[in-house]
C-alpha positions as CSV (number, residue, x, y, z in Angstrom):
1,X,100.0,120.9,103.1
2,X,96.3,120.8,104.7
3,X,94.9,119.4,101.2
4,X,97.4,116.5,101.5
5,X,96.6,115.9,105.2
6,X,92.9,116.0,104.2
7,X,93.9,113.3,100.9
8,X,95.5,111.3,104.0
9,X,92.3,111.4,106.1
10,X,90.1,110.3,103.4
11,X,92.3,107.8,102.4
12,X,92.2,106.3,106.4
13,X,88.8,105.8,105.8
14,X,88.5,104.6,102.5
15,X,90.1,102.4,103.3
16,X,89.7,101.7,107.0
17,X,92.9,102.2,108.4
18,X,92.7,102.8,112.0
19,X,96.5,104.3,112.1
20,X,98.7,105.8,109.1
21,X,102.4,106.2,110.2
22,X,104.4,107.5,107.6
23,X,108.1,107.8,108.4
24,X,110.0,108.8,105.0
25,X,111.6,111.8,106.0
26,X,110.7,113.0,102.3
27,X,106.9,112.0,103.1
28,X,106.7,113.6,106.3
29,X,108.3,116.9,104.0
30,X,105.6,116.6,101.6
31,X,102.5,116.0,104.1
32,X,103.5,118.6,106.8
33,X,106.6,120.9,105.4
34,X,108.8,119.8,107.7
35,X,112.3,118.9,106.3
36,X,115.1,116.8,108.2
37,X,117.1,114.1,107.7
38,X,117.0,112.5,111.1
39,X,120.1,109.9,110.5
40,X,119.5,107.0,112.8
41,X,116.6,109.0,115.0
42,X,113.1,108.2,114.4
43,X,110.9,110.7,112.7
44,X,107.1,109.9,112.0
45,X,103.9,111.2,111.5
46,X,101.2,109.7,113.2
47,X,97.7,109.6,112.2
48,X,94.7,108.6,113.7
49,X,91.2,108.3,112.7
50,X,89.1,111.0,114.8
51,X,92.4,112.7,116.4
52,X,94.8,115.6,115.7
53,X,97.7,114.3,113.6
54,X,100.8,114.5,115.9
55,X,104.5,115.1,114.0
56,X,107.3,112.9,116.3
57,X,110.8,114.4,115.9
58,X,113.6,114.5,117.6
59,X,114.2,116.7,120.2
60,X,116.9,118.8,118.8
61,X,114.5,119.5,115.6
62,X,111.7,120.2,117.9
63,X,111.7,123.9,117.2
64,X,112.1,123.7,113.6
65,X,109.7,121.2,113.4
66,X,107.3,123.3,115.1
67,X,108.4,126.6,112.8
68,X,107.4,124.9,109.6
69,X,105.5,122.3,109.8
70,X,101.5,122.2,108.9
71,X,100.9,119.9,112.1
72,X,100.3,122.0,115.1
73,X,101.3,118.8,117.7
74,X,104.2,118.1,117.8
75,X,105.9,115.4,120.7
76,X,109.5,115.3,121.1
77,X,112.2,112.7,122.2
78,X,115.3,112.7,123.4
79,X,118.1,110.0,122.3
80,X,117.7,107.8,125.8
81,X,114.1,107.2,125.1
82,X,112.0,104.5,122.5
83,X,110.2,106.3,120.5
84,X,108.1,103.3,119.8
85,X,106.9,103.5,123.7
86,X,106.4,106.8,123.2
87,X,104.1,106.3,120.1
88,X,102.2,103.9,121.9
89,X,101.3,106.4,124.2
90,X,99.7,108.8,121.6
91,X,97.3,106.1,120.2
92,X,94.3,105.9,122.0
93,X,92.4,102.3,122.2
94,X,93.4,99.4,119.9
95,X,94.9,99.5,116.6
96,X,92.9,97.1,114.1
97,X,95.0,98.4,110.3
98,X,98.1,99.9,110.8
99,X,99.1,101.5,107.4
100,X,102.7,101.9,107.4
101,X,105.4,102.6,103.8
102,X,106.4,99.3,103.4
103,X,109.4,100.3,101.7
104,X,110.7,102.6,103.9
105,X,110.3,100.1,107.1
106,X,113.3,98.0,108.2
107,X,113.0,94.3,109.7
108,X,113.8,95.7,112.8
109,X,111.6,98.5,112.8
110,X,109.1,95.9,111.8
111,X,109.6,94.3,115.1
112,X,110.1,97.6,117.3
113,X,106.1,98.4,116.0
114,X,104.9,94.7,116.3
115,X,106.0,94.9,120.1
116,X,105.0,98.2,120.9
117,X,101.9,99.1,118.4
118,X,100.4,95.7,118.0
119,X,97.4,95.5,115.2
120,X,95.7,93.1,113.9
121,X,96.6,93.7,110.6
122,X,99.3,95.9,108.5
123,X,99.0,97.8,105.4
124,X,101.1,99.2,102.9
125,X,100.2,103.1,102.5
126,X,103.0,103.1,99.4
127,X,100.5,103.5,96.7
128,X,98.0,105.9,98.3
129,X,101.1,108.4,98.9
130,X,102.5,107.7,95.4
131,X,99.1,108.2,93.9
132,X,99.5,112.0,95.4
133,X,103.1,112.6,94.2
134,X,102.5,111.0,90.8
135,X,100.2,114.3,90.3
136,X,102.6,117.3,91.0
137,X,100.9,121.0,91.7
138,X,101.4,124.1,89.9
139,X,103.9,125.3,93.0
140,X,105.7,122.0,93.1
141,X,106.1,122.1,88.5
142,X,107.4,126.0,89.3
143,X,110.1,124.5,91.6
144,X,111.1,121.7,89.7
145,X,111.3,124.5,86.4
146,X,114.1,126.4,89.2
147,X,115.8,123.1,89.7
148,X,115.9,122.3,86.1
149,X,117.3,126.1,85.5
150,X,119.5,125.8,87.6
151,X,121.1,122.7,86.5
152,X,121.4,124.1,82.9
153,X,122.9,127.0,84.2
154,X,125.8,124.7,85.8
155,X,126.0,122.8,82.5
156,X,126.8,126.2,80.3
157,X,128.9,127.3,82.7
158,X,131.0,123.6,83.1
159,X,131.2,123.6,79.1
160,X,133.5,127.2,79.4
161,X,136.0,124.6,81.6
162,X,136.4,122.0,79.1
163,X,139.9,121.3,78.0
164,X,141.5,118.4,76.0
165,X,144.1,116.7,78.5
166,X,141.3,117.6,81.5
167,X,140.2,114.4,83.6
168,X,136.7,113.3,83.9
169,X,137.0,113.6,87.2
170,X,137.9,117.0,87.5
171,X,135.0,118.3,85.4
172,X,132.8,116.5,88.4
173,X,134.6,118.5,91.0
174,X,134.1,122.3,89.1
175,X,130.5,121.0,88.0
176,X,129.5,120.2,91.8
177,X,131.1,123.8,92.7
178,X,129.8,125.7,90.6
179,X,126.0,124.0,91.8
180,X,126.4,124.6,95.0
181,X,127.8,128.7,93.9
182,X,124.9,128.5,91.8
183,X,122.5,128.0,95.0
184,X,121.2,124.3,94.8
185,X,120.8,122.3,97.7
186,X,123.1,119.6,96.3
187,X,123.5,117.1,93.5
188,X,120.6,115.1,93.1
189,X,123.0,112.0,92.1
190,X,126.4,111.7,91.7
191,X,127.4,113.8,89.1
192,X,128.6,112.0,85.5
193,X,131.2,112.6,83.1
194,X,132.4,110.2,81.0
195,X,134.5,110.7,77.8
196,X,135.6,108.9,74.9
197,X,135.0,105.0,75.1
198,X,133.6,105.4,78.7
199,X,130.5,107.0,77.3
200,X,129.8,103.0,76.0
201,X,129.0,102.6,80.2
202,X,125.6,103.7,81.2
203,X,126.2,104.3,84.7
204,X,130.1,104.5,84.4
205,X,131.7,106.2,86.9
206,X,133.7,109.3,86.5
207,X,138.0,108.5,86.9
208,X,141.2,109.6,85.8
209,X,140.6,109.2,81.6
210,X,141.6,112.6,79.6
211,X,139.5,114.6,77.4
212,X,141.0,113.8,74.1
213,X,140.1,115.2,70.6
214,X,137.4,113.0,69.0
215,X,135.8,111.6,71.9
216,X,132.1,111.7,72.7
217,X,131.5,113.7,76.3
218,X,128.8,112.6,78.1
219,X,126.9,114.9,80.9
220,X,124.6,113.0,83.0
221,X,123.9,115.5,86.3
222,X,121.1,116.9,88.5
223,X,120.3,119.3,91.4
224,X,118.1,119.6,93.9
225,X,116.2,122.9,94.4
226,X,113.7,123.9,96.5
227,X,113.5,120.5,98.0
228,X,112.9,118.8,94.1
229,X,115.4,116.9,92.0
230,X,116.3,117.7,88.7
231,X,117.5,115.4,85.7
232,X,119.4,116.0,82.3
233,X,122.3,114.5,80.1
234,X,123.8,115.7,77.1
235,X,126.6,114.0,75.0
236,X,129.0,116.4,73.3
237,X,131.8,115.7,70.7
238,X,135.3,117.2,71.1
239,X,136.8,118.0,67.9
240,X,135.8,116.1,64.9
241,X,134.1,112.8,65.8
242,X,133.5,109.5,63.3
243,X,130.3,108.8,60.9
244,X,129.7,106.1,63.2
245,X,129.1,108.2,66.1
246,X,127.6,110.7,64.2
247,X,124.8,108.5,63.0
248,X,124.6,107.3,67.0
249,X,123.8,110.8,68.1
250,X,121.3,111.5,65.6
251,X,119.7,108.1,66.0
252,X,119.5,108.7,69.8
253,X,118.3,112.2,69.0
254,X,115.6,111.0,66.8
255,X,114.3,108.6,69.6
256,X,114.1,111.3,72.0
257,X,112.3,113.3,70.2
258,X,110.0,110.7,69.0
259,X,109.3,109.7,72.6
260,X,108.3,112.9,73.4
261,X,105.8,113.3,70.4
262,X,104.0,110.0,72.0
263,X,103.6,111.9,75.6
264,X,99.7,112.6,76.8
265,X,97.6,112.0,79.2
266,X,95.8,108.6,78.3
267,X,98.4,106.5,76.6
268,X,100.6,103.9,78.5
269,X,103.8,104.3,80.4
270,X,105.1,101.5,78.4
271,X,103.6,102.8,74.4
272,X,106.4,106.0,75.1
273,X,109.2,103.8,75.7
274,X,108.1,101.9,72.2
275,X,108.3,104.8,70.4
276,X,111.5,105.6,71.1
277,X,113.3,101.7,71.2
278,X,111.7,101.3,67.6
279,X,113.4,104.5,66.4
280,X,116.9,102.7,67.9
281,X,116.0,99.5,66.3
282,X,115.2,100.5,63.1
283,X,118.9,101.9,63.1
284,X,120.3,98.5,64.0
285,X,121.2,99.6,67.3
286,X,118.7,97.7,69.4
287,X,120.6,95.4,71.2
288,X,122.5,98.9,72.1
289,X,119.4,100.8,74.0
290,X,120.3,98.9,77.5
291,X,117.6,100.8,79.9
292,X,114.5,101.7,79.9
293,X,113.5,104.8,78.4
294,X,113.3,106.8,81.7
295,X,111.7,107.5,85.0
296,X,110.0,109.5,87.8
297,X,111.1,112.8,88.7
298,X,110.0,114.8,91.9
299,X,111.2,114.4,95.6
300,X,113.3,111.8,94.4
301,X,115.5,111.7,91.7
302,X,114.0,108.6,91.0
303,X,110.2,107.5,91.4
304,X,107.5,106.2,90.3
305,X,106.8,105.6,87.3
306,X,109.1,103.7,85.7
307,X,108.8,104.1,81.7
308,X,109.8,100.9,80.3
309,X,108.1,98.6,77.7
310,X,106.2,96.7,79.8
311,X,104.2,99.5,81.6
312,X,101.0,99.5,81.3
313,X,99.9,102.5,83.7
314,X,98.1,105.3,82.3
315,X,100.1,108.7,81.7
316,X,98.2,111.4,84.0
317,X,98.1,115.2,83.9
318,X,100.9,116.5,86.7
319,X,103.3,113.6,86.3
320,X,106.7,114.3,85.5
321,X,109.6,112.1,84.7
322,X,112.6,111.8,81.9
323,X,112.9,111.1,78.9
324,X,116.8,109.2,78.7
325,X,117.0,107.0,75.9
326,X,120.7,105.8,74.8
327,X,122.9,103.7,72.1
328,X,125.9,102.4,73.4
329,X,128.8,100.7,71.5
330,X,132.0,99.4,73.5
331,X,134.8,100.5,71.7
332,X,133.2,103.3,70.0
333,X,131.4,104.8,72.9
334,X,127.7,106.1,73.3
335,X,125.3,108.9,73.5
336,X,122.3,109.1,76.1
337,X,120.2,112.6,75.7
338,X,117.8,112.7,78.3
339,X,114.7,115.8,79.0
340,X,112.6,116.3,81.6
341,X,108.9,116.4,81.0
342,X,106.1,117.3,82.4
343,X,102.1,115.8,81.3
344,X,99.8,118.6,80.6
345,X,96.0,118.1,80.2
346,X,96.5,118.6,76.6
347,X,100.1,117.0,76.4
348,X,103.3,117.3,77.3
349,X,105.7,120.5,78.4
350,X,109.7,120.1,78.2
351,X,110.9,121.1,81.2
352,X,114.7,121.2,80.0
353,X,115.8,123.5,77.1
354,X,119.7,123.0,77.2
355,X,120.2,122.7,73.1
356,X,120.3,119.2,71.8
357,X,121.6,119.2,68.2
358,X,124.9,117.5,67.8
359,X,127.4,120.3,69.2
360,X,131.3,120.1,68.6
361,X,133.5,121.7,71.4
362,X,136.7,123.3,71.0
């Protein structure tokens, strides 16, 4: 936590930012160790150039804040006062460049700061934070390699409760308990099954339809661990599925794999999402790959980067993020096998290991 406060304060004058106040509760986790989800109070962490970084919390978190965070000041406030008036108060002088997340402030948050913490000019702090993330640590791969465990573990275990006439649905609820028996913090998105011709709907949501012989089953599910998301899907067949649907799978499973043969440090976002779409097209399915190959994977389920065609970012040691692509057909229904990966200086590590060859249940 000290190294990222000392990234922060080089960063301030880098790039001559008077103030930095970062107020994404999952920011303030990863720069001081502190984790809350204040609802509607205001959490921040102020920084100023040439004074001690101050944590502001609510008061009822003011213990815990002071328990586990990495910033030794911490100021309090209760739910009658502004906190705005009360960060005024810690700033000393003028404020020239305020660096705030531009996508984590509100319109009226906006205003609240232009009122009480007026600078001359305002500066987005997105990228210097997502530059940090972008580059995960040894301690934050081992905790993402729990999270991804973990998950795998619920998926083996939810396979044992599959039975034909059983409602998507239902799978969700006995998948979400068994990951919260299983010890994760919670789902990291809301969990998906989707069977038979449903599986044709990327981001379908999980109802009432039955588990019938023949069908495609897709799993699309993730946990958070340890404070870090994890990310996998697998598409099953129940009983004895058609050519058609055959071919999909091992079309999709050829892309996948393909995709991550491309993965190292060096090569473009966008060249790993190629490798994969060409597979796809040289099937005929193109038109059938309706996403982008994948995404981020960290704090958030999803972040930066976003792996699609047109990327042309530079793959860097440390960055993680999945590997998802799909072929779906309406009518016939579709497959989506996705893996979470992890850049290496040499080139890539598989986080996930859950089997992916073509496996028939029941």
């Amino acid at each position: 936590m000290n190294e990222r406060l000392d990234q922060l304060t080089q960063a301030m004058s880098i790039n001559n930012w008077d103030v930095l106040l970062i107020t994404d509760p999952k920011h303030v986790y990863y720069v001081t160790g502190f984790a809350s989800d204040p609802h509607e109070r205001f959490l921040g962490l102020l920084m100023q150039r040439g004074e001690e970084p101050k944590l502001i919390v609510p008061a009822l978190d003011g213990d815990a804040a002071a328990a586990a965070s990495s910033v030794s000041s911490i100021v309090t406030h209760q739910d009658t006062d502004n906190p705005y008036e009360l960060l005024r108060k810690q700033i000393n002088g003028s404020i020239g460049t305020l660096a705030v997340e531009k996508e984590q402030l509100t319109v009226s948050r906006y205003e609240q700061l232009q009122q009480f913490l007026p600078a001359r000019s305002y500066i987005d702090a997105g990228q210097v934070l997502r530059d940090m993330r972008v580059r995960k640590s040894e301690s934050e791969i081992t905790i993402m390699k729990q999270a991804v465990a973990l998950v795998e573990d619920v998926l083996a275990q939810g396979l044992k409760q599959v039975k034909i006439g059983m409602q998507e649905i239902e799978l969700v609820a006995e998948l979400e308990y068994l990951m919260k028996k299983l010890g994760a913090d919670a789902p990291s998105f809301d969990t998906m099954v989707l069977t038979g011709t449903n599986t044709a709907l990327p981001h379908g949501v999980p109802g009432s339809r039955k588990i019938a012989e023949g069908d495609l089953l897709m799993f699309d599910m993730g946990v958070y661990a340890g404070g870090y998301a994890s990310d996998i899907t697998r598409t099953f067949a129940v009983g004895q599925i058609s050519k058609e649907q055959e071919r999909i799978y091992n079309t999709v499973l050829e892309a996948n794999e393909a995709a991550i043969r491309a993965v190292k440090p060096g090569v473009t976002y966008g060249s790993i999402d190629k490798a994969a779409r060409s597979v796809i097209e040289e099937a005929g399915y193109g038109p059938a790959f309706l996403h982008r190959l994948g995404h981020g994977l960290g704090l958030d389920v999803h972040e930066y980067p976003s792996i699609h065609g047109l990327n042309e970012d530079l793959l860097t040691s440390g960055a993680v993020f999945t590997i998802e692509p799909g072929i779906y057909v309406p009518g016939v229904g579709g497959v989506r096998i996705e893996d979470d990966v992890y850049v290496t200086d040499n080139g890539v590590e598989v986080l996930t290991s859950f089997p992916k060859q073509l496996t028939v249940l029941g």
